[in-house]
C-alpha positions as CSV (number, residue, x, y, z in Angstrom):
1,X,101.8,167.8,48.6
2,X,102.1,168.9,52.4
3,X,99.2,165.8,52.8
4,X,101.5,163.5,51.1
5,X,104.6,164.1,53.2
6,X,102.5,164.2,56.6
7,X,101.3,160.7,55.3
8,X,104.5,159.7,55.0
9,X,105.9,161.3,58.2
10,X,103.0,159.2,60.4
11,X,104.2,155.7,58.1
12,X,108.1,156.2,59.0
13,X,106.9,157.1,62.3
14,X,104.9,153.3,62.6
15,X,107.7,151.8,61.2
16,X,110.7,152.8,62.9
17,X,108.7,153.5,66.4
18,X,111.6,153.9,69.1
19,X,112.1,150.9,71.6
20,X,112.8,152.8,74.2
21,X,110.3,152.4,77.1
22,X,110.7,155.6,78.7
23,X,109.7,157.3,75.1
24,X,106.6,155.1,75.0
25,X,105.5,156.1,78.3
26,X,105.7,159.5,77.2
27,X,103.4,158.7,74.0
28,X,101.0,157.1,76.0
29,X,101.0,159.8,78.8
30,X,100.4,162.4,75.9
31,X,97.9,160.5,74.1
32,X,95.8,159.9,77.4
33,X,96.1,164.2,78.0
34,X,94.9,164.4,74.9
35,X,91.5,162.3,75.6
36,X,91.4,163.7,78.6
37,X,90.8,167.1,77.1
38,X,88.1,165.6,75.2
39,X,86.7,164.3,77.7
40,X,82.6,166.0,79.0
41,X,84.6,166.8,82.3
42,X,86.7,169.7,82.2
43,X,87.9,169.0,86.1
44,X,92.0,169.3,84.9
45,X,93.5,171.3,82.3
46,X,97.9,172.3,81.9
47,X,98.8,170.6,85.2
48,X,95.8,171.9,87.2
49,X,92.7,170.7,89.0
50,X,90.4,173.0,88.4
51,X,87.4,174.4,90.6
52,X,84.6,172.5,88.8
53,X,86.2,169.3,90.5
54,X,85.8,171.0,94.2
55,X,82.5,171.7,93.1
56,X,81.5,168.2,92.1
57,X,83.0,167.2,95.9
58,X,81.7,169.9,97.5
59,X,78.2,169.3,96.4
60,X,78.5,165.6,97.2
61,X,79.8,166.6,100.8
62,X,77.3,169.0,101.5
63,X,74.6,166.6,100.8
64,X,76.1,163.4,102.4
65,X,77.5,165.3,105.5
66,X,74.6,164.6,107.6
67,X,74.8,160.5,106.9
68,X,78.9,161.2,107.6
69,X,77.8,162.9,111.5
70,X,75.3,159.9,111.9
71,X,77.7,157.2,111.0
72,X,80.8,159.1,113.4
73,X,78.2,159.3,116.2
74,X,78.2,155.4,116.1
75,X,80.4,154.4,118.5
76,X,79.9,150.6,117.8
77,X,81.2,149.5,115.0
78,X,78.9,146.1,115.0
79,X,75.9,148.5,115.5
80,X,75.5,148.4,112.2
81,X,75.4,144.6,111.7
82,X,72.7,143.6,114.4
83,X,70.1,146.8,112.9
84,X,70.7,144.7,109.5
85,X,69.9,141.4,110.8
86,X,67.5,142.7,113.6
87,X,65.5,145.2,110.7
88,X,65.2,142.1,109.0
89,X,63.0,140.0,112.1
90,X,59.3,139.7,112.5
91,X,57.9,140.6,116.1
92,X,57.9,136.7,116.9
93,X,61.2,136.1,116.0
94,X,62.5,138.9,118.0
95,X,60.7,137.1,120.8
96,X,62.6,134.0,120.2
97,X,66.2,135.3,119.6
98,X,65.5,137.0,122.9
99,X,64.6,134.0,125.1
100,X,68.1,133.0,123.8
101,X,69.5,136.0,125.5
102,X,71.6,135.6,128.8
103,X,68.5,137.3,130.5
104,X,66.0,135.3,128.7
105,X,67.8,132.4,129.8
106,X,68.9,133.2,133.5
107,X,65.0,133.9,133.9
108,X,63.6,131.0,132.1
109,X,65.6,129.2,134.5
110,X,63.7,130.4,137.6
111,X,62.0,127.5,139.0
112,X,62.3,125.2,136.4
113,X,64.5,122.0,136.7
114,X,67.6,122.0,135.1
115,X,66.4,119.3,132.6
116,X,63.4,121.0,131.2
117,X,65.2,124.3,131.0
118,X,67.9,122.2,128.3
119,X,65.3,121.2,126.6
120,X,63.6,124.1,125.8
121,X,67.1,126.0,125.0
122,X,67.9,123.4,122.7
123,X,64.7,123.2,121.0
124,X,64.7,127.0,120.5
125,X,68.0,127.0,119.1
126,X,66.9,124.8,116.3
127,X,64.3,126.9,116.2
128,X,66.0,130.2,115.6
129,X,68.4,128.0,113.0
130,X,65.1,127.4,110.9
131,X,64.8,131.0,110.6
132,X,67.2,131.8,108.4
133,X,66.7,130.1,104.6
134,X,68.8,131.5,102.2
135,X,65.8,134.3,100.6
136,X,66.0,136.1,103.7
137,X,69.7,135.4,104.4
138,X,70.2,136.8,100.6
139,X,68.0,140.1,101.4
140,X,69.7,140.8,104.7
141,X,73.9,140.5,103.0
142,X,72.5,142.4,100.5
143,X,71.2,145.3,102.7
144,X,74.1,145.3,104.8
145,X,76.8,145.6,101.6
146,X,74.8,148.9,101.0
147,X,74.8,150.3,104.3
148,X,78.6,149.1,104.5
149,X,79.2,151.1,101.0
150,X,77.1,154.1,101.7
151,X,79.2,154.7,105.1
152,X,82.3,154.3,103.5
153,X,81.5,156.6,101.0
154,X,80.2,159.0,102.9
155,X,82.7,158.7,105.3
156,X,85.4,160.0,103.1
157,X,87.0,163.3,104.1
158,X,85.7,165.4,101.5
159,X,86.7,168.2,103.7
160,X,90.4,167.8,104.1
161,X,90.3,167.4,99.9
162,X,88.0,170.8,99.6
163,X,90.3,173.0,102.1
164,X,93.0,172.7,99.2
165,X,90.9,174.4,97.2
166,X,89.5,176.7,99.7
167,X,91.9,177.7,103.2
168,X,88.8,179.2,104.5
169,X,86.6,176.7,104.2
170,X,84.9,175.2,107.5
171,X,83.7,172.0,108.2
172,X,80.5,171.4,108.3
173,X,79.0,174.7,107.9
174,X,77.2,175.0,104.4
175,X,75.9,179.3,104.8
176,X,78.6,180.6,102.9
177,X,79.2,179.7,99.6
178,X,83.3,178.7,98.9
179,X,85.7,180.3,96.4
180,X,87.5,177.5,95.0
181,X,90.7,178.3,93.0
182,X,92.4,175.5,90.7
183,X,95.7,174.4,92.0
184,X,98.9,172.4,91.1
185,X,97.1,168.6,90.3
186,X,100.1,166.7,92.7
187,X,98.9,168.5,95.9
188,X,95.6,166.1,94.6
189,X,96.4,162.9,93.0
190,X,96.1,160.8,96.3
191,X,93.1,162.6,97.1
192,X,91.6,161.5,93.9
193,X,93.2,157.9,94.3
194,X,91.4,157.5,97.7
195,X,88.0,159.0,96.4
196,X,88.2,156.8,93.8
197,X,88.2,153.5,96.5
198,X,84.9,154.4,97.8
199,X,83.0,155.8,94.9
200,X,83.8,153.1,92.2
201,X,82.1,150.7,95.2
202,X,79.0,152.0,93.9
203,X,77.1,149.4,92.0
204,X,75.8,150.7,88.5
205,X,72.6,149.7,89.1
206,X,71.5,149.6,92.4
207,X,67.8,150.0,94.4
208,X,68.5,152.1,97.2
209,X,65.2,152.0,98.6
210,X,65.4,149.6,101.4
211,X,68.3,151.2,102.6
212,X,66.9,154.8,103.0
213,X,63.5,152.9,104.1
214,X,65.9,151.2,106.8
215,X,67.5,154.7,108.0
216,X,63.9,156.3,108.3
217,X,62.7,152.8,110.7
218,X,65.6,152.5,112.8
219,X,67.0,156.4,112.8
220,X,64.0,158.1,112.9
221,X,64.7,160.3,109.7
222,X,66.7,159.8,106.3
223,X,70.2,161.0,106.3
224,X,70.2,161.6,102.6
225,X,66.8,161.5,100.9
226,X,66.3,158.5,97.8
227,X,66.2,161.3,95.3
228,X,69.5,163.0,96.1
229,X,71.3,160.4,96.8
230,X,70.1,158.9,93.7
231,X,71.5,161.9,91.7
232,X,74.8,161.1,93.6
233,X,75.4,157.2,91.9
234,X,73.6,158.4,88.4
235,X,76.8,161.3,88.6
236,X,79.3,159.2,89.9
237,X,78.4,156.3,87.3
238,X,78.6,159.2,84.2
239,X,81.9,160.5,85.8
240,X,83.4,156.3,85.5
241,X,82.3,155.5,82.4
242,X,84.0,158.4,81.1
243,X,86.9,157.9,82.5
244,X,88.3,160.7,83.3
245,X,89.3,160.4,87.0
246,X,91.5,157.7,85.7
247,X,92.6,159.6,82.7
248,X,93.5,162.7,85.5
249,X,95.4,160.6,88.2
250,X,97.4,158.5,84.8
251,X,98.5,162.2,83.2
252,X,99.3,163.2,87.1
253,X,101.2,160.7,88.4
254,X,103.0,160.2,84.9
255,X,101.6,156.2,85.6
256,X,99.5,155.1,82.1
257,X,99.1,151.9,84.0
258,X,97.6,153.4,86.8
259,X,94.2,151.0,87.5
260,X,91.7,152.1,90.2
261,X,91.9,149.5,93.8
262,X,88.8,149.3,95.0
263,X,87.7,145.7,96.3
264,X,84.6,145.2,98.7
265,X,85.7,142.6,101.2
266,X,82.1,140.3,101.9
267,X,81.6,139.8,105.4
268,X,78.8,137.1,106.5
269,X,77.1,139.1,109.0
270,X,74.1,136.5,109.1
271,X,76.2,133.5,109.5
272,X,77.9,135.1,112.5
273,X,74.8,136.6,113.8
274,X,73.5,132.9,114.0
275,X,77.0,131.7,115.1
276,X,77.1,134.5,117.7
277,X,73.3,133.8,119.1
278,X,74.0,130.2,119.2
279,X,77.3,130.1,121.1
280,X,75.9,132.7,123.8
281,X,72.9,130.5,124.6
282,X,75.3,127.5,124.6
283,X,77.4,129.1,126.6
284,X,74.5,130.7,129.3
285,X,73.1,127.7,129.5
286,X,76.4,125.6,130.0
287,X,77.0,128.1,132.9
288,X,74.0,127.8,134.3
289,X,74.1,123.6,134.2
290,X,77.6,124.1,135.8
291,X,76.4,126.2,138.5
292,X,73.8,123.9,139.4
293,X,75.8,120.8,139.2
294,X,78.5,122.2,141.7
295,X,75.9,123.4,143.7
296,X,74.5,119.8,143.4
297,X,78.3,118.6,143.9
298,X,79.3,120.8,147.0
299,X,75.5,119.2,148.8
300,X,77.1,115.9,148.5
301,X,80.2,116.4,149.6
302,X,79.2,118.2,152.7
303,X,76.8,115.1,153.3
304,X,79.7,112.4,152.6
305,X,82.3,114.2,154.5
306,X,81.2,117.2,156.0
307,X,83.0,119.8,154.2
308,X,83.6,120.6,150.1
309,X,87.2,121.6,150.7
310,X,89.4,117.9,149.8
311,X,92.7,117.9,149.0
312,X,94.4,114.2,149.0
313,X,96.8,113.8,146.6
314,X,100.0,115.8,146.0
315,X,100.9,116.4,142.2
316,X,97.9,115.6,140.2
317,X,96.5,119.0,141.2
318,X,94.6,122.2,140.3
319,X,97.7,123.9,140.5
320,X,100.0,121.7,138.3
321,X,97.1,121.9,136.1
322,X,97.0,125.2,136.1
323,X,100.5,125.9,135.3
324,X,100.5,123.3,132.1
325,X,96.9,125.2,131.1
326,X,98.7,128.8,130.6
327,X,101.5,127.5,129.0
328,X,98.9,125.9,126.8
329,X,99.6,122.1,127.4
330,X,96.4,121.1,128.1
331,X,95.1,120.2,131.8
332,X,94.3,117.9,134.4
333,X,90.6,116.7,133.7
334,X,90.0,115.1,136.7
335,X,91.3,116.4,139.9
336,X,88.5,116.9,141.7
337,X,86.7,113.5,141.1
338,X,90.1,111.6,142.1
339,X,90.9,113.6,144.9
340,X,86.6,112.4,146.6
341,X,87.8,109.0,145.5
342,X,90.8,109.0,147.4
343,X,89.5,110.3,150.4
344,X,86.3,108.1,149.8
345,X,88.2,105.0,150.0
346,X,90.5,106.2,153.2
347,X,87.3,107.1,154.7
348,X,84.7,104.8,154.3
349,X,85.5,102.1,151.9
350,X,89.3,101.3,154.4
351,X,86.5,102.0,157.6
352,X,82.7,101.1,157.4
353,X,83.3,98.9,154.3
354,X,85.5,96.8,155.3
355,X,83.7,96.2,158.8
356,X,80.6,95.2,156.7
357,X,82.5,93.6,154.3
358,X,84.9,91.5,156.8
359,X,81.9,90.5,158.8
360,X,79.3,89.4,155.9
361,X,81.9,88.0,153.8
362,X,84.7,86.3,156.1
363,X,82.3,85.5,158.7
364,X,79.2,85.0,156.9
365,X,78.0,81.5,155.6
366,X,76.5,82.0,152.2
367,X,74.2,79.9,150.9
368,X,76.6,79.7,147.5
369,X,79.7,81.2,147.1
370,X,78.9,82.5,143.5
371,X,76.6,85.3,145.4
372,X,79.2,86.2,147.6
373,X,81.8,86.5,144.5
374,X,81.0,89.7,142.9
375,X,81.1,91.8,146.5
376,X,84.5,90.1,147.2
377,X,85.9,90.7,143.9
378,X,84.4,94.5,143.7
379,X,86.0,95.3,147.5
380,X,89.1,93.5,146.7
381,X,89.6,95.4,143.6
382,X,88.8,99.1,145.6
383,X,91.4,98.0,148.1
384,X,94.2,97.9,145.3
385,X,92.8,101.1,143.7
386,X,93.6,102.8,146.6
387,X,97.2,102.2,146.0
388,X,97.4,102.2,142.3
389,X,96.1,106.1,143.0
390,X,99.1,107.0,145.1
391,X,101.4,105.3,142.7
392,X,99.9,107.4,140.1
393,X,100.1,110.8,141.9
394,X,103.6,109.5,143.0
395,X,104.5,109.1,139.5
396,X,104.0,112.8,138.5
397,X,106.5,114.3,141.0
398,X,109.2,116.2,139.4
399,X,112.2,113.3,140.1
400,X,109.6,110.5,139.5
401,X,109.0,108.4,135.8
402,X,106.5,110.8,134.2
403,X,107.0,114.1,136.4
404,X,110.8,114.4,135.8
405,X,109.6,113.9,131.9
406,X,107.4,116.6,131.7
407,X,109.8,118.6,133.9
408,X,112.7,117.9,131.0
409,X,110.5,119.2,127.8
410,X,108.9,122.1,129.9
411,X,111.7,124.7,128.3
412,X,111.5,123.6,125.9
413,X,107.8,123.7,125.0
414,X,107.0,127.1,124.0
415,X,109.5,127.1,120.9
416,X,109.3,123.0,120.3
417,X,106.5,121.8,118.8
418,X,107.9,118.5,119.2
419,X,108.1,119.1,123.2
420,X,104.8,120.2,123.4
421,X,102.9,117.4,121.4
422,X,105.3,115.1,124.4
423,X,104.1,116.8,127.2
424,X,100.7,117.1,125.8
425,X,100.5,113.4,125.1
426,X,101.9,112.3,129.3
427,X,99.1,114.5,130.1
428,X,96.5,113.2,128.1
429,X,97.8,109.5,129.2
430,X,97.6,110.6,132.8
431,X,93.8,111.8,132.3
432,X,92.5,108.5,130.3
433,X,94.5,106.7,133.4
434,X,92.7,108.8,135.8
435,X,89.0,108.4,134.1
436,X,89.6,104.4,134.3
437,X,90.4,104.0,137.8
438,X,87.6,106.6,138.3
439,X,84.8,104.8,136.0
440,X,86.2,101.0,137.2
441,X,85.9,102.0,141.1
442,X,82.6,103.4,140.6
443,X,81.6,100.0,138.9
444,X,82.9,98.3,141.8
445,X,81.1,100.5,144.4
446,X,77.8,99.5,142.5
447,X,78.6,95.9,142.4
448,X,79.1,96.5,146.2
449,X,76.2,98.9,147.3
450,X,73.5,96.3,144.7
451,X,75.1,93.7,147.1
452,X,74.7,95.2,150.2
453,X,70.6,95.8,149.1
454,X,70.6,92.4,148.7
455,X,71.7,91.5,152.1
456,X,69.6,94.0,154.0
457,X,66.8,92.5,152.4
458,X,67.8,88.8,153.4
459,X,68.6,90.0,156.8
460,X,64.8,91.6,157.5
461,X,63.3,87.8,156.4
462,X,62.4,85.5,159.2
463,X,65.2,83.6,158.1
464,X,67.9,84.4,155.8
465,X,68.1,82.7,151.8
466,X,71.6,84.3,151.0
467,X,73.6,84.7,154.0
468,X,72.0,81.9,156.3
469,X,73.8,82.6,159.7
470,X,72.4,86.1,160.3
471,X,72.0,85.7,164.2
472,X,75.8,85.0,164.4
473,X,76.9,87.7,163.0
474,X,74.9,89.9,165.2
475,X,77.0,88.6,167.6
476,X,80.0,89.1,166.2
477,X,79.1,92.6,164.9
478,X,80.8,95.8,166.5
479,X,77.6,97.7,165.3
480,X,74.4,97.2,164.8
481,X,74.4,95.0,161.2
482,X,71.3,96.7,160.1
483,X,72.4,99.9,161.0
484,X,75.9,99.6,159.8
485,X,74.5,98.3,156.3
486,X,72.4,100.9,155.6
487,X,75.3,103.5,156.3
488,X,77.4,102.1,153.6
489,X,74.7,101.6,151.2
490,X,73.6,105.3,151.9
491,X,77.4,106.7,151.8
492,X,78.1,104.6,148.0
493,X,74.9,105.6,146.7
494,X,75.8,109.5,147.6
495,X,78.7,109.0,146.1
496,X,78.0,107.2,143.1
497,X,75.8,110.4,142.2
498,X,78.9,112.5,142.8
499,X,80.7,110.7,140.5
500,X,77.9,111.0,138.0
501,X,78.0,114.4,138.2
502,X,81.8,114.9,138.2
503,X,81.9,112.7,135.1
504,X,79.2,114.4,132.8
């Protein structure tokens, strides 16, 4: 009879079940207490955490402690990244990735020329990128998402957990065995929550082999020994598939929803490695090309005009560029190359040019004019370049047609996109307007200095085939006409290989 009416009790019960969710959450938080008590851990019991649980941390701590003092004595944070990838290198590919080192490059570079020294950078780069298939790419992730897992798991502060148990407990020192007591399970639940983040991390199945084999090559020693640390996951793995951490922190926290968070966030060590090693050559070698171009540079100058110090125009300048670079607007590319033209065509091309030039041109008799055509056009053409430069540097001052522009949207630019993309835009302009008159008068300088060649040539004949009144102009001459050829020639082929180099 009494089995009767409890039968009945349970199928009113299922039939009128109550709607309201706070009563549900109770049933569920009941029901899960109940399973939990059921559970083959007994780490919680009436509201309690009770010792057994201190001794399942304390036992973990003890034996990871050691790996927990290694990993806090790392200062480096990326330490850990290049023994992965490094561990991973034969003897001949440690070789290689260090002749892409600043120091393997700086001393490569001793007494080689500059070309050669490019070339075997570059070909070891695509060396070193033939390295890494995917196999060994694979192999090194995976070794790296183990060591990144171990540390954070043995990095947790089982300590500050186990002194709740235990006031007197010290850190570190493992003589004296604890006295746990239970205590109230709230003074735990975020303990447990945070535990929970590192150990579920632990693959189910995982070799762990080539990790403590790693610690033993690099360290010297293993800071947890295969078989112990073994133990460790095969406890940790019983403990989750029973559930009852999550069981303990939903009956807790009063939360049946309560899921574990615990993500592993993939870092590509290897592709950075590689992008890392790449860049740094790239970028030593860069510097050292630099270096030796301005050296390069600063000998021409001082041959040209005596000094490497020229400043000849007035706004399209390091300094304006400067100011528009921090302000990030972008810059004036060619400042340097236009300020040696300027003074280049003040002092030579408006000088010893145009002495040679009046003289072989006005004065000279050529045997056709279509030889003398491409000098006259090329000089005439440098001549006007000298003032379409000052109009452009004119046109940058602040009350001038792009200067007082840029000058209106600078406020504006840091908060404006709209500004910015203007003034970013005149500037750009400016430098495609400076390259042309740069890359157009060096053409012209050619066209004059292949001219002048020419001429020096027909003037050393007996008698001349393209300028046919030689011995007139030597009368005519200020200077000597051989002489004052070869300068010019000399000066424009100098600085057509400043150019060259200021426009790589």
């Amino acid at each position: 009879m009494a089995e009767s009416q409890s039968f009945l009790a349970k199928l009113f019960s299922s039939l009128f079940k109550s709607d309201d969710p706070e009563a549900e959450k109770k049933r569920r938080i009941k029901q899960i207490a109940k399973n939990l008590s059921k559970a083959k851990y007994h780490f919680y019991k009436n509201d309690e955490v009770l010792p057994a649980f201190a001794k399942l941390l304390y036992d973990i701590y003890k034996a990871v402690f050691p790996a927990k003092a290694m990993f806090m004595a790392q200062e480096n944070p990326n330490r850990l990244k290049a023994l992965a990838v490094n561990y991973s290198l034969s003897e001949e590919e440690h070789q290689l990735i260090e002749s892409l080192s600043e120091e393997g490059i700086k001393a490569a570079a001793q007494g080689v020329p500059i070309d050669q020294l490019e070339e075997q950078v570059r070909q070891n780069i695509d060396y070193f990128l033939q390295l890494f298939n995917g196999e060994k790419i694979a192999r090194i992730e995976a070794l790296y998402r183990k060591l990144m897992i171990f540390k954070s798991f043995c990095s947790f502060d089982f300590y500050f957990t186990l002194k709740k148990f235990d006031s007197s407990l010290k850190e570190g020192e493992f003589t004296t065995v604890p006295h746990f007591e239970k205590i109230n399970a709230e003074y735990i639940s975020e303990d447990l929550k945070d535990f929970l983040a590192v150990a579920w991390l632990l693959p189910e199945r995982e070799d762990w082999n080539d990790m403590i084999k790693f610690f033993k090559d690099t360290k010297g020693n293993e800071p947890v020994t295969l078989n112990v640390w073994n133990k460790i996951c095969n406890k940790i793995n019983s403990i989750r598939l029973s559930r009852v951490f999550e069981m303990m922190i939903q009956v807790i926290t009063k939360d049946p929803n309560y899921i574990p968070d615990f993500t592993y966030n993939e870092e590509p060590i290897v592709d950075n490695f590689i992008d890392k090693t790449r860049n740094d050559a790239e970028k030593t070698l860069n510097s050292i090309v630099l270096a030796q171009q301005n050296n390069k540079i600063d000998g021409i100058l001082e041959q040209i005009f005596g000094t490497t110090s020229i400043e000849r125009l007035t706004n399209y300048t390091a300094t304006n560029s400067a100011l528009y670079e921090r302000k990030g607007l972008g810059t004036f590319d060619y400042v340097q190359p236009l300020n040696y033209f300027k003074a280049f065509l003040l002092d030579f091309v408006k000088k010893d040019v145009r002495e040679f030039s009046d003289l072989v041109l006005v004065r000279g008799t050529w045997s056709t004019q279509a030889l003398s055509a491409p000098m006259s056009n090329a000089y005439h053409a440098l001549l006007e370049t000298s003032d379409t430069i000052l109009a452009f540097d004119a046109k940058i001052a602040e009350d001038a047609e792009i200067g007082s522009r840029i000058k209106t949207h600078m406020p504006r630019a840091e908060r404006d996109k709209e500004a910015k993309n203007i003034i970013g835009t005149l500037i750009g302009d400016l430098n495609d307007e400076a390259k042309t008159m740069l890359v157009d008068g060096t053409k012209n300088l050619i066209t004059i200095a292949k001219t002048t060649k020419t001429l020096l040539e027909d003037y050393a004949k007996p008698k001349g085939e393209v300028i046919i009144n030689w011995k007139e102009l030597d009368k005519f001459a200020d200077h000597p006409v051989k002489e004052l050829g070869v300068g010019v020639y000399k000066h424009i082929y100098l600085f057509v290989q400043l150019m060259q180099n200021c426009l790589k």
